[in-house]
N, C-alpha and C positions, 0 to 999 in steps of 0.2 A: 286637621291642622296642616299648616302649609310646611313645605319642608324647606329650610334656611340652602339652598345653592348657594355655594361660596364659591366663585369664581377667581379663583386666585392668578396677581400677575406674576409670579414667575414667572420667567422668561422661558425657562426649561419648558413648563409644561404650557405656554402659551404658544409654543415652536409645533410642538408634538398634534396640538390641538388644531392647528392652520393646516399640519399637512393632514391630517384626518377627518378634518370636518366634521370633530366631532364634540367640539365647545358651542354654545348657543350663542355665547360672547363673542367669541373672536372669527371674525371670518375668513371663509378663504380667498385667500386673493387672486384675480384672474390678471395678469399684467395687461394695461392697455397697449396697442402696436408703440413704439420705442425704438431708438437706436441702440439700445443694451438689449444683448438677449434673456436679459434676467433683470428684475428691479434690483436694485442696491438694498434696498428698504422694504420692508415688508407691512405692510398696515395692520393694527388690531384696534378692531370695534371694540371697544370697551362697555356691557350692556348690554340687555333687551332694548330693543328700539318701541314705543308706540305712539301710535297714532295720534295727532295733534301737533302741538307746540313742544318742542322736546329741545334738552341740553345735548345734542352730540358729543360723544369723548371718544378719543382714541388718542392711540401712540401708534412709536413705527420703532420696529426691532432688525439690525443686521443681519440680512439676508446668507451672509457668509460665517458671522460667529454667533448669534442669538442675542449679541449685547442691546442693550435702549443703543437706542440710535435716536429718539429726540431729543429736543436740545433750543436754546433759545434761535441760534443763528441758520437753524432749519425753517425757512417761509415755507409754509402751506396752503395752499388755498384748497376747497372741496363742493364739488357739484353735485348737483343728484340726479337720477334718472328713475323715475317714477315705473308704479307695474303698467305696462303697456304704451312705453316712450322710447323711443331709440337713442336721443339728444337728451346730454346734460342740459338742466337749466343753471340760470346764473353764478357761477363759481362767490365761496364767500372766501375771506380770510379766517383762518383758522388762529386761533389766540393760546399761544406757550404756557405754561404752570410747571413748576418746579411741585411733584409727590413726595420724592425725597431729596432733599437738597443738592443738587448737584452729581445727583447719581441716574433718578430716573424723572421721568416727566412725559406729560402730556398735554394735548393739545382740546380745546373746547371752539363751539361754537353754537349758537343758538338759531333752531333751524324750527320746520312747519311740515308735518308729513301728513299731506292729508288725506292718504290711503292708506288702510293695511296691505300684506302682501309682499313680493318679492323687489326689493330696489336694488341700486349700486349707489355705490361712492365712487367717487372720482378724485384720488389725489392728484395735484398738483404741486412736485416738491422741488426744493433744493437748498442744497447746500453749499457754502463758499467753497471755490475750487472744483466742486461736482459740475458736471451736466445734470436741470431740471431732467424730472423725470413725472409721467403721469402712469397711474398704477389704479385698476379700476377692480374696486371690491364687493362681491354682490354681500344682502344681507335682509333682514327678513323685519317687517315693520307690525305689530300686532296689531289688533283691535285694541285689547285689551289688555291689563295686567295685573296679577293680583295687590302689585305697589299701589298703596297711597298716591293718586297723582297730587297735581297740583288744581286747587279748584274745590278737592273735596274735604271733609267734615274729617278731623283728626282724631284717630280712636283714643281713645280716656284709656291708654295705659297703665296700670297701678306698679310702673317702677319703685324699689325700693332706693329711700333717701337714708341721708344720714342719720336722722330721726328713727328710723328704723331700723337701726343696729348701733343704738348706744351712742351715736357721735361719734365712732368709727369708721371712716369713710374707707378707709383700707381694706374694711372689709364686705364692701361693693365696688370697690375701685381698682382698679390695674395700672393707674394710671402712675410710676413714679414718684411725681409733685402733683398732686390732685389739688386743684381748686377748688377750696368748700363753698362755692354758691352755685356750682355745678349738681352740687346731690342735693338741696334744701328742698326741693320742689319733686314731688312726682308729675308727669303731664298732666294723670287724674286731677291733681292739686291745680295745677297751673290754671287747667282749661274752669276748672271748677270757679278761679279767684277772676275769670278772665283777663287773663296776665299774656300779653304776647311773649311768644320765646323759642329759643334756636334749640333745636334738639338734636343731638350727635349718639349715632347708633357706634362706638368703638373700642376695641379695645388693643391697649399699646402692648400687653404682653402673647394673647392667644392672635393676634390676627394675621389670617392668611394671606394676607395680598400685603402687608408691609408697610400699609400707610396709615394703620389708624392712627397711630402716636404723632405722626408728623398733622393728622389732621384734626386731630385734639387739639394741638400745640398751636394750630392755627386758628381755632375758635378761641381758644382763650383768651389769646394773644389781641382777635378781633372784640374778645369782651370789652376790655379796658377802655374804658371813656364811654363806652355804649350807655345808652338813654335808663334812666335807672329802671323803668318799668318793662323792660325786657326783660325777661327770664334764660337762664340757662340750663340745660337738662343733659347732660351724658349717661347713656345706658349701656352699660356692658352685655352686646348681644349673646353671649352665651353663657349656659348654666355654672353657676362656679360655686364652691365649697371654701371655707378655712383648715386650710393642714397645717398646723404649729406655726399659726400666724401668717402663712402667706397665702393666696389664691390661687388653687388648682383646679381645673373644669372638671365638670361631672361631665363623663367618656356613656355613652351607649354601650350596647352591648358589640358593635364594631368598632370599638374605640373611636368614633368618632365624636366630635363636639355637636353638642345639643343647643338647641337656640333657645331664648326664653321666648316666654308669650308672647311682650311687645314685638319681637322678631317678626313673630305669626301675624299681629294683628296688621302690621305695620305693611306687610306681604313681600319684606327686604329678600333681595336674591345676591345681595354681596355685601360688605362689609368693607369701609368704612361707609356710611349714609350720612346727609345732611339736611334737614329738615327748617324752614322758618315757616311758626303758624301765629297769624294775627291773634288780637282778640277775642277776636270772633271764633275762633276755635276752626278757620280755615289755613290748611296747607298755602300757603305764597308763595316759594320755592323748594324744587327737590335737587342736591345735587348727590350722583352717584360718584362716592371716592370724596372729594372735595372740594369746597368752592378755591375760586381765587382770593385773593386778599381784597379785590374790589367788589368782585361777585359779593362775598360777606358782608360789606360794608353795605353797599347799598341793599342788601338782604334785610340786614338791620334795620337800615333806615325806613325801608318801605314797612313795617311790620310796627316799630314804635309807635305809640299813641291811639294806637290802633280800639 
């Protein structure tokens, strides 16, 4: 059984992690030569990198207080330098997303690693009134990964729906305002009916990194008006219990949070996930954390009819 890594972004412990080198996620950064003797900004990899077609994420945190320091009016662009290349190749734009509204946020882009092994990134930033600054971060591209990619066959999950707790969604759900077409379907069911459909691995009240409720809220919200034969699936990744009506995790024997199976099958290494699988019962897109509000849409779109 694969063991659920929850990488969480606090700031605190995403600081502690850069200078130790001792997160898989978050890299350390080497500054590229600059006019500052220190970057302003500091880069985090957000993720395992692998090999292929991949969603790049990251943020940049204050080098001086630990605060986000992304932000829309921060431009980025980012190069790569492949294992055994000295020269960045072509720099892309890098594309903003607000995680939690106006507090923290990250940046995406859709990149082609087609090596495993050791790379760098290459920021290229600035901010109004700053001097750009370029800040070169090494970081590690796999072979492989126990995730779901995109391309392969989606495991028949046996999440429980509302049907299997009475028509209580509350008590599978964490979610505040739970949407009831969100629990109707297990994947098993879905893949079974061949029903295309978005599946969100989150949960709003245990999640470690802060954004599953904002990325709930963001699938929902991208439900409305969606193609009727799309399905929707939210799974609360970790094991949970009813205590006098509300939902409280079943803790290990180190008080820690335990993941359910789909976690396992799934081979998620953080929390929030975002999953679209045709009817055909193939993965189309994976996004770690969140899509955008376009990302979504056209996720939807390619996946419907399917």
């Amino acid at each position: 059984m694969l063991r659920f890594r929850v990488r969480t972004l606090s700031l605190a412990i995403v600081a502690v992690a850069l200078v130790a080198a001792a997160c898989g996620s978050a890299a350390t950064p080497t500054p590229a030569p600059s006019t500052a003797a220190q970057p302003s900004v500091i880069p985090v990899i957000i993720g395992d990198q692998v090999k292929g077609p991949f969603r790049f994420v990251f943020s940049f945190i204050d080098s001086a207080t630990n605060a986000p320091a992304a932000a829309p009016d921060r431009k980025t662009q980012v190069a790569f330098i492949g294992p055994g290349d000295t020269k960045p190749g072509t720099p892309a734009d890098a594309t903003f997303m607000w995680t939690i509204e106006g507090t923290v946020g990250q940046y995406y882009l859709n990149t082609q690693f087609p090596a495993a092994g050791d790379w760098k990134a290459v920021f290229d930033t600035s901010a109004p009134g700053k001097p750009s600054e370029s800040i070169a971060v090494g970081f590690q591209v796999h072979d492989d990964l126990p995730l779901i990619n995109v391309g392969e066959p989606a495991p028949a999950s046996d999440n429980p729906t509302a049907t299997s707790v009475g028509g209580n969604v509350k008590l599978i759900s964490t979610d505040p305002n739970p949407d009831p077409k969100f629990y109707q379907l297990s994947v098993k069911d879905a893949l079974a009916q061949h029903k295309p459909f978005v599946l969100v691995f989150a949960t709003p009240a245990f999640c470690q990194s802060r954004t599953c409720g904002p990325a709930l809220d963001r699938v929902k919200a991208g439900s409305q008006g969606a193609p009727s034969d799309v399905a929707f699936i939210n799974v609360e990744p970790y094991q949970l219990k009813s205590v006098d009506g509300k939902l409280q995790p079943i803790l290990d024997a180190n008080n820690q949070l335990q993941p359910v199976e789909a976690v396992n099958q799934w081979g998620l290494t953080s929390e929030p996930w975002v999953f679209t699988v045709d009817g055909k019962g193939i993965v189309r897109r994976s996004f770690n954390g969140m899509p955008s509000d376009q990302e979504l849409k056209d996720a939807i779109a390619e996946i419907a009819g399917t």
